[in-house]
C-alpha positions in Angstrom: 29.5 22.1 7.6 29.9 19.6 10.3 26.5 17.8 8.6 28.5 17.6 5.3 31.4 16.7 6.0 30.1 13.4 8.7 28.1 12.5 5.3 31.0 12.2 3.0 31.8 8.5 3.6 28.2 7.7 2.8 27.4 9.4 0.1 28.0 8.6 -4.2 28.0 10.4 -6.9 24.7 11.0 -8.4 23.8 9.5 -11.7 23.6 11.9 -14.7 19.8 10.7 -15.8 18.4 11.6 -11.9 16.3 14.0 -11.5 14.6 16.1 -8.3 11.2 16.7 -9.5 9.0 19.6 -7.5 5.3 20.8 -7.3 5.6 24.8 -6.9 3.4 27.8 -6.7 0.1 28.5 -5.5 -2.9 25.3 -4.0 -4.8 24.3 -6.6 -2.3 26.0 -9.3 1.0 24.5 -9.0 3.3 23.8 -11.5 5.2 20.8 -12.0 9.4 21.1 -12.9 12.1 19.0 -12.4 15.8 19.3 -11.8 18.9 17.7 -12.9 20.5 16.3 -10.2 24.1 16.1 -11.9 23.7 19.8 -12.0 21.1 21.0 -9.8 21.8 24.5 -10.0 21.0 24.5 -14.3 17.5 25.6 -15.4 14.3 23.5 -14.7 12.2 22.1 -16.7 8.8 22.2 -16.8 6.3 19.3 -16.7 3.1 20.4 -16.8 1.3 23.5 -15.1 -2.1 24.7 -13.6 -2.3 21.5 -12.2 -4.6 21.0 -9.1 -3.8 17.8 -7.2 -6.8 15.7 -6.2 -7.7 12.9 -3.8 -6.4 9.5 -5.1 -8.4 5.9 -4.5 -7.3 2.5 -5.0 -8.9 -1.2 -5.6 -7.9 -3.9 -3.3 -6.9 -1.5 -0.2 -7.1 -3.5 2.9 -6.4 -2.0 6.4 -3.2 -4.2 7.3 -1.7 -3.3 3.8 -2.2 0.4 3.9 1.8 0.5 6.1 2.9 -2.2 3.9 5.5 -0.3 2.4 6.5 -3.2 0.6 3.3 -3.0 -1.6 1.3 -0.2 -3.6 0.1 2.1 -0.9 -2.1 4.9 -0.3 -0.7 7.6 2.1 -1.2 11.3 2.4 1.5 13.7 3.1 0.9 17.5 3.4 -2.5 17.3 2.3 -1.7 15.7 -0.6 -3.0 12.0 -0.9 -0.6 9.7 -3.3 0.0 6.3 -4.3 3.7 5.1 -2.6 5.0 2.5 -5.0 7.8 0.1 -3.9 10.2 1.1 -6.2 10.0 4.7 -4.6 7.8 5.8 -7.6 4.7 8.0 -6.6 1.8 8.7 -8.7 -0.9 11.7 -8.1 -4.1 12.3 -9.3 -5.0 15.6 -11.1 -6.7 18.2 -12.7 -5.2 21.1 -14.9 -5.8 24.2 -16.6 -9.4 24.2 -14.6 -10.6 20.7 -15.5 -9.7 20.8 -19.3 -7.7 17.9 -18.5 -7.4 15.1 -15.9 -4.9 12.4 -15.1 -2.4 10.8 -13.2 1.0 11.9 -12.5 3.8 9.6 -12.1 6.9 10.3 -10.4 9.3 7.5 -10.9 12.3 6.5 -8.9 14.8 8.4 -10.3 12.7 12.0 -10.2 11.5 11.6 -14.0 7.8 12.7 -14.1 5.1 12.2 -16.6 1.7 11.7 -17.0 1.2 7.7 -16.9 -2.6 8.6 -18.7 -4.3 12.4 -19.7 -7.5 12.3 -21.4 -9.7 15.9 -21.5 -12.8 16.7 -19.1 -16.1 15.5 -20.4 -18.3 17.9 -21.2 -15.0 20.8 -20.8 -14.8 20.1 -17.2 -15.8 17.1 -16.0 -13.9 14.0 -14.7 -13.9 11.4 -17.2 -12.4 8.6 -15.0 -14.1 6.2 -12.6 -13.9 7.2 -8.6 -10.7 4.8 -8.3 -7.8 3.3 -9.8 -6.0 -0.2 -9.7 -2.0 -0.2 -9.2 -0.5 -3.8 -9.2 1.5 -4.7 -6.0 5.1 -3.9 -7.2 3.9 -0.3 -9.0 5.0 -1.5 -12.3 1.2 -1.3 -14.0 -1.8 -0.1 -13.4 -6.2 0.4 -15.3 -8.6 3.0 -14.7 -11.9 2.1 -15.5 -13.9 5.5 -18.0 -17.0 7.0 -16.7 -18.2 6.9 -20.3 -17.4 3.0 -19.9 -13.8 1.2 -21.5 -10.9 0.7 -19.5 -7.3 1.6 -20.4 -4.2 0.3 -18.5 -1.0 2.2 -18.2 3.0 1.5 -17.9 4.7 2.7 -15.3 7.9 1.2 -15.7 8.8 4.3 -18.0 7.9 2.2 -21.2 5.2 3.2 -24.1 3.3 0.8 -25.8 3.7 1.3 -30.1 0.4 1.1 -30.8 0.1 4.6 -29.5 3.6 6.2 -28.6 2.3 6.7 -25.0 2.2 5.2 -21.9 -1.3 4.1 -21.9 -4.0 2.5 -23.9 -7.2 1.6 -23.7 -8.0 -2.2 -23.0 -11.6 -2.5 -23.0 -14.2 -1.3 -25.6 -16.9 1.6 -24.7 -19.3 -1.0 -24.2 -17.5 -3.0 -20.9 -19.1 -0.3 -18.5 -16.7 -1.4 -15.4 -17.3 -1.8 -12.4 -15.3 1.0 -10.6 -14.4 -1.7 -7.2 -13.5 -4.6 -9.3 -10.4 -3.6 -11.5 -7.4 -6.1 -10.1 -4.1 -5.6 -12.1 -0.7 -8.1 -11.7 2.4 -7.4 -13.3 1.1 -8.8 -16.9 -3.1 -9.2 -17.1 -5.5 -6.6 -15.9 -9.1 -8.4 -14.5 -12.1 -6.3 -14.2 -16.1 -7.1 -13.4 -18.7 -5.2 -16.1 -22.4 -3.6 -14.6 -23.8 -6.7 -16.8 -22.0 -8.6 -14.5 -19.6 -10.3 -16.4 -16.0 -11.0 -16.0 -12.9 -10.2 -18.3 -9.4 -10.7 -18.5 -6.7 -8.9 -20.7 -3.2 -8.9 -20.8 -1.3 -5.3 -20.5 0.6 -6.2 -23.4 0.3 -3.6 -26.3 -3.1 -5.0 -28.7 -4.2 -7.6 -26.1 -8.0 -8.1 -26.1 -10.3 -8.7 -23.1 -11.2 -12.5 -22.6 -14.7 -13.2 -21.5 -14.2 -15.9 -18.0 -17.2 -15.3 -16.8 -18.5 -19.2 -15.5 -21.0 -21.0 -17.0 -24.5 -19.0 -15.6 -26.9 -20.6 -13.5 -30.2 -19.3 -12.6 -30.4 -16.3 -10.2 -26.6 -16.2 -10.8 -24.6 -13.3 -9.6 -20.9 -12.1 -9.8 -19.2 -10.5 -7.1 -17.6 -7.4 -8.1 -14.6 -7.5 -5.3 -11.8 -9.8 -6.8 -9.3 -11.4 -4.4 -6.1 -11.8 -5.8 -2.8 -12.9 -5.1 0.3 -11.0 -4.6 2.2 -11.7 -7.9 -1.0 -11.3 -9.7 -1.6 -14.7 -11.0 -4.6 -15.8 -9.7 -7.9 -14.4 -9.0 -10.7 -15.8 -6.9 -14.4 -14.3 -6.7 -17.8 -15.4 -5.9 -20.6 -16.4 -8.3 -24.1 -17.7 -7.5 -27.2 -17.5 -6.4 -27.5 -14.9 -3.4 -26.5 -16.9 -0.3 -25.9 -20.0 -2.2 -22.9 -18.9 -4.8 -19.8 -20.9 -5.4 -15.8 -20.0 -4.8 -14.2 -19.8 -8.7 -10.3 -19.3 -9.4 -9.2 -17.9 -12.7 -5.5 -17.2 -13.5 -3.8 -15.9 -16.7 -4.8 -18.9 -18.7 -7.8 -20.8 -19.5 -11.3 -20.3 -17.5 -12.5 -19.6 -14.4 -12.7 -23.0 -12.5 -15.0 -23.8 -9.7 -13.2 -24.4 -6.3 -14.1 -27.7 -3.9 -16.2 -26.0 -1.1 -20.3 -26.4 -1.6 -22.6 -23.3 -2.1 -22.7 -20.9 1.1 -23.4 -17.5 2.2 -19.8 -16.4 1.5 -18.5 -13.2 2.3 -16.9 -10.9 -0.6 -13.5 -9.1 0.5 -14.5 -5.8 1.7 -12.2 -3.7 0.9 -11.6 0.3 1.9 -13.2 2.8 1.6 -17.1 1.2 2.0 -15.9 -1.7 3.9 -13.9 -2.1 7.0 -11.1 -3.2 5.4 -11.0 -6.5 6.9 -10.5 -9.3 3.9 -12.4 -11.8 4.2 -11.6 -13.7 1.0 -7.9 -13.6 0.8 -5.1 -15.2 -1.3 -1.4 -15.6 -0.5 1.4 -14.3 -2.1 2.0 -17.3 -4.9 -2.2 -18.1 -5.1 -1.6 -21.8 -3.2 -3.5 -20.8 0.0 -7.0 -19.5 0.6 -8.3 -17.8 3.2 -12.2 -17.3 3.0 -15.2 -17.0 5.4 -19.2 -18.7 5.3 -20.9 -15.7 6.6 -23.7 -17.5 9.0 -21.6 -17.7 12.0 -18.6 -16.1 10.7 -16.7 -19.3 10.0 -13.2 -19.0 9.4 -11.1 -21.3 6.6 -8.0 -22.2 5.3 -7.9 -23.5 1.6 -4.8 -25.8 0.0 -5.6 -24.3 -4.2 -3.3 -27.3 -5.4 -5.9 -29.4 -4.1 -3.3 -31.6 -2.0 -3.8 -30.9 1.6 -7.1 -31.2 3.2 -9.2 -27.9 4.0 -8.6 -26.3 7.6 -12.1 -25.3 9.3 -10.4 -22.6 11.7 -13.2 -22.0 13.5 -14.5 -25.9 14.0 -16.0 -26.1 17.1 -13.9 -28.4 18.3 -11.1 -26.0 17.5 -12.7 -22.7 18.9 -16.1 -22.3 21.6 -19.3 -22.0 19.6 -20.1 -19.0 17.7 -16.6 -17.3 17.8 -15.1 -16.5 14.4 -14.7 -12.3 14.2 -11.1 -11.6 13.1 -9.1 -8.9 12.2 -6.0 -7.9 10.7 -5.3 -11.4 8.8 -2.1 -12.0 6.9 -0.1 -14.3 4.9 3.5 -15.2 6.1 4.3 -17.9 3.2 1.2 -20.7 3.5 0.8 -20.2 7.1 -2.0 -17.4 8.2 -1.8 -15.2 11.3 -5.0 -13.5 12.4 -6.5 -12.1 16.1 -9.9 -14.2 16.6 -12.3 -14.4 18.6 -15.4 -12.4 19.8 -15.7 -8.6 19.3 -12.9 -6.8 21.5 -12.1 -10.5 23.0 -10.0 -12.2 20.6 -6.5 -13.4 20.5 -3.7 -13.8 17.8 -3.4 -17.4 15.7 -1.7 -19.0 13.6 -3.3 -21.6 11.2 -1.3 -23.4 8.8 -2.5 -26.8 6.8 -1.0 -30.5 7.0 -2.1 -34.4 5.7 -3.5 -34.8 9.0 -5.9 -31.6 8.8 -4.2 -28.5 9.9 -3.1 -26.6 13.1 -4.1 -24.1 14.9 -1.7 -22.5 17.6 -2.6 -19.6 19.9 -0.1 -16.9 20.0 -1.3 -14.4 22.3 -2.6 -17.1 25.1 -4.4 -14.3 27.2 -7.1 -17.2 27.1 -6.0 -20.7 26.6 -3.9 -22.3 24.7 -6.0 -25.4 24.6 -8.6 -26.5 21.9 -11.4 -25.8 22.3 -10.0 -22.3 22.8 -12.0 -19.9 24.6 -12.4 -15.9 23.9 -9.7 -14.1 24.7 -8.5 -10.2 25.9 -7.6 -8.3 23.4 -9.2 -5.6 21.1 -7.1 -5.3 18.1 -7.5 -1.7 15.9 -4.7 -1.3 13.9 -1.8 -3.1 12.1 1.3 -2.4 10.8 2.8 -5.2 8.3 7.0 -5.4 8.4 7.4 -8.8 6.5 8.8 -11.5 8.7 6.8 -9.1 11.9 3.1 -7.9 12.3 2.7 -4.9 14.3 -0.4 -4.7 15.8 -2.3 -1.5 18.3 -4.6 -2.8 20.7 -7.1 -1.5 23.0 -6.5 -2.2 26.7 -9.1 -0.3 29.3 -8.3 3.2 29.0 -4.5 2.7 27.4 -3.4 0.8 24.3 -0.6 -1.1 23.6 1.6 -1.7 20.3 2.0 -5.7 20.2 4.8 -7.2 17.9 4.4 -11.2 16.3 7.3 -12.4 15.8 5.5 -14.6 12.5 8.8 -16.8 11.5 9.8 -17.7 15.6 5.3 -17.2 16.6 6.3 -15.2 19.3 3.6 -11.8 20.8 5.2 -9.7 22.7 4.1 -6.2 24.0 6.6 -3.8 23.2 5.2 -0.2 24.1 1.8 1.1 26.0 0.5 5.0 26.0 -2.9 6.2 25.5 -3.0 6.5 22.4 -1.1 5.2 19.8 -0.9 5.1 15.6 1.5 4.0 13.3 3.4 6.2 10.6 5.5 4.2 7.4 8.3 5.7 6.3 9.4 5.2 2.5 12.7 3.6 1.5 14.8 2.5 -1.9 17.3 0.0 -0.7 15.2 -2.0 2.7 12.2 -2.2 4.6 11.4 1.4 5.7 11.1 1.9 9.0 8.5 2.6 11.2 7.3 5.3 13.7 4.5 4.6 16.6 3.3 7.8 18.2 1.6 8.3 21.0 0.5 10.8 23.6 3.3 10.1 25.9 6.3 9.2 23.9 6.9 8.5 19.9 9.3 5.6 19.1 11.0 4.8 15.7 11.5 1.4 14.8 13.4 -0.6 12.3 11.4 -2.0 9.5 13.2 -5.0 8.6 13.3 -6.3 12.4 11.2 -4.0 14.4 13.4 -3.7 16.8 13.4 -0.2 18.5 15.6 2.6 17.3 15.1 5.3 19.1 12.6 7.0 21.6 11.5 10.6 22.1 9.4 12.4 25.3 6.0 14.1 25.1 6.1 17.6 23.0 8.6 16.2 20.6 7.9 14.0 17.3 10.2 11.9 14.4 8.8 13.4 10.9 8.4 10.0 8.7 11.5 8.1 8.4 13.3 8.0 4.8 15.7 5.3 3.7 18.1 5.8 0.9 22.2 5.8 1.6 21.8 6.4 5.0 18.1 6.8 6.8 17.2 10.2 8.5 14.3 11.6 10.3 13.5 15.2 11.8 13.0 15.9 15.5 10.6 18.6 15.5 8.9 20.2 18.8 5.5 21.6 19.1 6.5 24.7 17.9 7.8 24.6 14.4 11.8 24.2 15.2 13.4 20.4 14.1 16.8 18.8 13.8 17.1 16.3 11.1 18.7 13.0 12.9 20.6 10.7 10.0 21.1 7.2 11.3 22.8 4.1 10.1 21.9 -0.1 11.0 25.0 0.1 13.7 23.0 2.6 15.8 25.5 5.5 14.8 23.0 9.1 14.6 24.2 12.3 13.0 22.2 15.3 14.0 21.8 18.5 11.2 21.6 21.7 11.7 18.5 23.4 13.6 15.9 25.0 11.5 12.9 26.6 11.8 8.9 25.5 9.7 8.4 22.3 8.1 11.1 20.9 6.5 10.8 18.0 4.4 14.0 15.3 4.1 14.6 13.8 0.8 16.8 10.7 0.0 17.5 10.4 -4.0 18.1 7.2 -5.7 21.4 8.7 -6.8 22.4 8.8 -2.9 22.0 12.5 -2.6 20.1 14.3 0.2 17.6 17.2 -0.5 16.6 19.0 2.4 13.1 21.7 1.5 12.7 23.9 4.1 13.2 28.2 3.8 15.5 27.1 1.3 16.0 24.1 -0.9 19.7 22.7 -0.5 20.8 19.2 -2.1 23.9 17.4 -1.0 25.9 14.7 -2.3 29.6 13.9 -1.8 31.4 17.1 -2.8 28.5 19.0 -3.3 26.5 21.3 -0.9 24.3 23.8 -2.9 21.1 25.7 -2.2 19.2 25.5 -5.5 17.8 28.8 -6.1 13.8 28.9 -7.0 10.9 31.4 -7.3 9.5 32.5 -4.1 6.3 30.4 -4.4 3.8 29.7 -1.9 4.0 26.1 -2.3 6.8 24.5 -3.0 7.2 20.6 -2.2 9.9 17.7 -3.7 7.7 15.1 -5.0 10.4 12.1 -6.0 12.7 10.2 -3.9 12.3 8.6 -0.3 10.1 10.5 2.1 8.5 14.3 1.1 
């Protein structure tokens, strides 16, 4: 009651077309239903059933990005692994009635949930997609490349294309066998590499054909088939050449692939997750006008102006940096200007490099070496990052300990801002801001905001937040090592409203409609004027798969 009634102020009425859309019954044979959350307490309805979810894979997934909840993200949450999309969409990957079918499930903001692409198991049972799937950055599009070879994009901004009265269509004939790591999709072209290695562009527009911008082939000539591409999906750079002489090409939506300035080099591909460490090392910015790239006999490190107006930055220049040092980790874009820790293995320290008429700069951040050129090795031992926009998050290794560093990118500012033994991070989900962040540890676990990273809250050992949710307010659950919690809802001014105690998992839901679904030993939704417990089938599994957090 006293939950309820604090929440009144801050909640709306929900929205007649929402829906609350769950995954209930047994592992491995669940069945899918949603909810009207105008009425929550009227029938379900029912999706789809004997559905088996399945491990989910991504092109492009970099290290940095994977708590960049701004962006298409892989996270897993109760064994389930998922694609977060920006909106506060989700899609799945799955299996049903045994294998007859296979496909991807997507749960869009507002609870609605379809399949965004179904096609039956070859052979009766066998998967008849490629290993991995490419989602542009904002979660409006996506292509799967076909074992059997084609590719097909799909809608998920709950639009179907004429030509077939679905969501999807295929995009690329039988005989484009595609290259399962190179499919890169924006918001309107999908570009993909072929095993005759060949490169295509097509538009996700309904009866748009592929368009061969492949370059010009020389002898021994070879095409990369990691893409790099920038944010809004514009432009495209990959490598094509002879092995350990090949040349830097751009392609965008238009026209063909165009040969950049810097000479033929041993130049390193992205590597992107899962088979590499996830470390980009052929990277564009958000609007394609900066690239970052790297010659791979001594690791050199540079910065590229692709207008072709300011002169190219050598990073790593010995005159810049001591001989030989040019490992980095955790790079990223803030505007033109890139941040990156560099240095030698486990002794590096955090720059910024940005370009100019006179040649470029190169500021130390970190300065636990110097902060002269040429600058020495430094301390630190970077591992993990945490991307919050205008603030990079960083865990580093320090002796025995490691420390949680925050870089201030706008002001260029590193500060330390908590130390335990071990630390990790954990992105919440959000609809309306940055979600916030938590940063456990051994010691303590502290929860902090997403759009400043300032700290919100702090909790002892034995006690940990559950991922944070954003929607009309932001909550959390406080649970201890035994399976008791308290859900905490919080607002920007600092004011926190505990719930009710409650014993197992729990999971807290926020609605795009401003209502709150807490699944737990029951499932109960409220909303201003509205406090129910929606009455299901006892099932072993039951789990709320839209909205923020789940």
């Amino acid at each position: 009651m006293i939950l309820r009634l604090a929440l009144v102020p801050f909640l709306a009425l929900p929205l007649t077309a929402q829906r609350i859309c769950l995954a209930e019954g047994a592992p491995g044979n669940l069945q899918i239903v949603t909810i009207s959350e105008s009425v929550p307490t009227a029938a379900a309805t029912v999706v789809m059933q004997s559905v088996e979810f399945l491990p989910i894979e991504i092109t492009g997934r970099t290290l940095r990005l994977e708590h960049d909840v701004t962006r298409t993200r892989r996270v897993e949450r109760h064994g389930i692994v998922r694609l977060e999309l920006p909106d506060g969409g989700r899609l799945f990957r799955y299996r049903r009635n045994g294998g007859q079918h296979w496909g991807f499930l997507h749960i869009a903001a507002d609870g609605t949930a379809r399949s965004a692409i179904e096609r039956p198991g070859i052979g009766g049972a066998m998967d008849p997609f490629e290993d991995r799937i490419a989602v542009d950055a904002d979660g409006t599009a996506g292509a799967v490349p076909f074992v059997a070879g084609g590719l097909a994009v799909f809608r998920l901004d709950g639009g179907v294309y004429a030509s077939t009265g679905r969501s999807d269509r295929d995009a690329a004939p039988a005989a484009h066998l595609v290259e399962s790591q190179s499919p890169m999709v924006g918001s309107t072209h999908v570009f993909y590499v072929t095993d005759t290695g060949r490169l295509f562009r097509c538009g996700l527009a309904d009866q748009a054909s592929p368009v061969d911008v492949s370059p010009a082939p020389v002898p021994l000539g070879e095409l990369e088939d990691q893409l790099a591409m920038s944010r809004d999906g514009q432009h495209v750079v990959f490598l094509y050449g002879p092995r350990d002489q090949e040349r830097l090409y751009h392609v965008t939506t238009t026209g063909p692939s165009v040969v950049l300035p810097p000479p033929p080099a041993k130049y390193e591909d992205p590597e992107y997750l899962p088979e590499g460490p996830g470390e980009p090392e052929l990277m564009l910015n958000d609007d394609g006008t900066r690239l970052f790239y790297v010659i791979g006999n001594h690791d050199e490190l540079f910065l590229l102006d692709m207008t072709g107006v300011l002169p190219t930055l050598h990073i790593t220049h010995d005159n810049v940096f001591e001989p030989y040092i040019g490992v980095h980790i955790l790079p990223k874009f803030h505007g033109t200007q890139l941040t990156a820790a560099i240095g030698h293995a486990a002794r590096m320290d955090w720059f910024q490099a940005s370009l100019d008429a006179f040649g470029g700069t190169v500021v130390n951040l970190s300065a636990t070496g110097s902060t002269l050129q040429p600058f020495p090795e430094g301390t630190l031992d970077p591992r993990l990052g945490a991307d919050l926009g205008d603030q990079l998050f960083a865990i580093e290794q320090q002796g025995n300990m490691q420390e949680l560093r925050m870089i201030d990118l706008p002001g260029g500012t590193s500060t330390v801002v908590q130390r335990d033994s071990v630390l990790q991070f954990d992105a919440g989900t959000s609809f309306t801001a940055q979600a916030d962040v938590v940063v456990r540890g051994a010691g303590s676990e502290r929860l902090y905001d997403g759009g400043s990273g300032q700290l919100l809250g702090a909790l002892p050992a034995g006690f940990r937040f559950t991922p944070p949710v954003h929607g009309i307010v932001s909550a959390t659950r406080i649970e201890m090592l035994i399976p008791w919690g308290v859900p905490l809802y919080y607002l920007p001014d600092g004011t926190a409203i505990p719930g009710a105690i409650s014993y197992g998992p729990q999971q807290i839901v926020m609605t795009k409609a401003q209502g709150i679904v807490l699944n737990g030993a029951t499932l109960r939704y409220l909303a201003v004027g509205v406090d129910v417990t929606i009455q299901r089938p006892a099932a072993a599994v039951r789990l709320v798969l839209s909205g923020a957090g789940g």
